[in-house]
N, C-alpha and C positions, 0 to 999 in steps of 0.2 A: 241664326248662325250655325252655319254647320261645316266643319271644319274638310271633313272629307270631301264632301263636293265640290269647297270653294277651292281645293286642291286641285281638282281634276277640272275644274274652270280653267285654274293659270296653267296647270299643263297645258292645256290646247292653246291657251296664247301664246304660250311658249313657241310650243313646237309649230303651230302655224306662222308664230313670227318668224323664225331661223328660217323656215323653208322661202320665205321671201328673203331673207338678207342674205340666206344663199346665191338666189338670183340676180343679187346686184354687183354691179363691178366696180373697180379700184377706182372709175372715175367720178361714181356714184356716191362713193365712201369720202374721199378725199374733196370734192368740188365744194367750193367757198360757199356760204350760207349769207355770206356778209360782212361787214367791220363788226368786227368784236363779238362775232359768233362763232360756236361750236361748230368743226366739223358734223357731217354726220360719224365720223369714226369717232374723233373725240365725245360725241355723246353718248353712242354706244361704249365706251370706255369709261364714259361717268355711271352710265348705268350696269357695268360690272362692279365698279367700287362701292356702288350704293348697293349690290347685291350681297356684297360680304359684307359692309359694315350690316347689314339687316340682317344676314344669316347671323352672324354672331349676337344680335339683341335676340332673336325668336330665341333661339340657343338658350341661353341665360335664363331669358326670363321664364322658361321653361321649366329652370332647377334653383329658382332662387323666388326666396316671397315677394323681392321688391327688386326689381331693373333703376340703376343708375349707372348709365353709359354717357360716353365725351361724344361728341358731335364730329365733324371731319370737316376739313376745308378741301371743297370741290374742284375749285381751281387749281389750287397743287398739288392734288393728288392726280387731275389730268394731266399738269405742265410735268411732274417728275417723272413720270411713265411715261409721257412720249407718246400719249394715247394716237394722238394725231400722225404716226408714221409707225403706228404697228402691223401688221401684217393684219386684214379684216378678217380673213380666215380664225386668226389663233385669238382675237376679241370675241367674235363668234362663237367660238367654243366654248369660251370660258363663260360669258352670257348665258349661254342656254345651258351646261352644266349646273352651277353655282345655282340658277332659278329651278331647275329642276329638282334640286336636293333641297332647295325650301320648299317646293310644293311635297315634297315627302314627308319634311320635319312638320309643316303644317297640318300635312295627313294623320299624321301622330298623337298632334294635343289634346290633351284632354278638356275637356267642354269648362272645367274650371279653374284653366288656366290663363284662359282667354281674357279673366279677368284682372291677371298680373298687373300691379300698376306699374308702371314705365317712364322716368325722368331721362331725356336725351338733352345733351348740351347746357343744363340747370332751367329748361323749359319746363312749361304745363306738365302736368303726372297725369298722363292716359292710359289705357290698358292696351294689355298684349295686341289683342284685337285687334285692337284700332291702329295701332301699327301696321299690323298686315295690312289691314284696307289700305290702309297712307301708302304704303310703300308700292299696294299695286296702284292705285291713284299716277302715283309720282310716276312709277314707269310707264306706263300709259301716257302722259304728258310728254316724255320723251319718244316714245316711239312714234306719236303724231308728227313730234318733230322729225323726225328719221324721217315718214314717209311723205313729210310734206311735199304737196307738187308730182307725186306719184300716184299711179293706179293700182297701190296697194290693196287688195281684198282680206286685211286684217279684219276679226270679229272681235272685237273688245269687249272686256270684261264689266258687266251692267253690275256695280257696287254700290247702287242707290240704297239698295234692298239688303245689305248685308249689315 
């Protein structure tokens, strides 16, 4: 585990991923996935919200011996925002901002904090850690979705080994 590198890993997902979501357009964003699925903008839009609720766990559990954080309902936090008719541009930003200032705060940790344990939602108690992986996991699983059916040249982050 090394906290630095795995920082400047998600940089470049980062920033290699916005440079394709730049290239895509409104009809790219908004076209139907199917009954009962997420836009691509609505997913991008779940993956801002999971970006703050995780910025605020690293946070924490950064300056606290033990993380106990509430969980979020994903669905209403898309349907109240409107994720689905925001302008792709200003999700965009906020995406790659927000991921970018965890790849810093991750830059940060100290190698024994890593071991913070971590209750989300009255779940398992895993450490700091393990979050971060989960959290890049998770957005990773999203982002497939975004480019599915595209010839996106994304390099994913290989977290077998972390």
């Amino acid at each position: 585990m090394d906290p630095v590198q795995f920082s400047k890993d998600f940089t470049q997902l980062v920033s290699s991923t916005t440079s394709i979501f730049c290239e895509m357009d409104n009809a790219d964003w908004t076209q139907s996935r199917g009954d009962g699925k997420w836009t691509r903008l609505q997913i991008l839009g779940h993956l801002f919200d999971s970006a703050m609720n995780n910025h605020q766990r690293f946070v924490r559990a950064l300056y606290m011996a033990e993380l106990v954080f509430p969980g979020y309902d994903q669905e209403a936090m898309v349907e109240v925002q409107g994720h689905g008719t925001a302008p792709s541009h200003l999700l965009i930003g906020l995406w790659e901002s927000v991921n970018l200032y965890i790849a810093r705060v991750i830059s940060r940790m100290p190698l024994e904090k890593a071991a913070t344990p971590c209750t989300i939602a009255g779940g398992e108690t895993v450490t700091l850690w393990f979050l971060i992986v989960d959290y890049v996991q998770h957005m990773q699983h999203h982002l497939r979705q975004i480019f599915e059916g595209t010839n996106a040249p994304t390099k994913w982050m290989d977290l077998t080994a972390r």
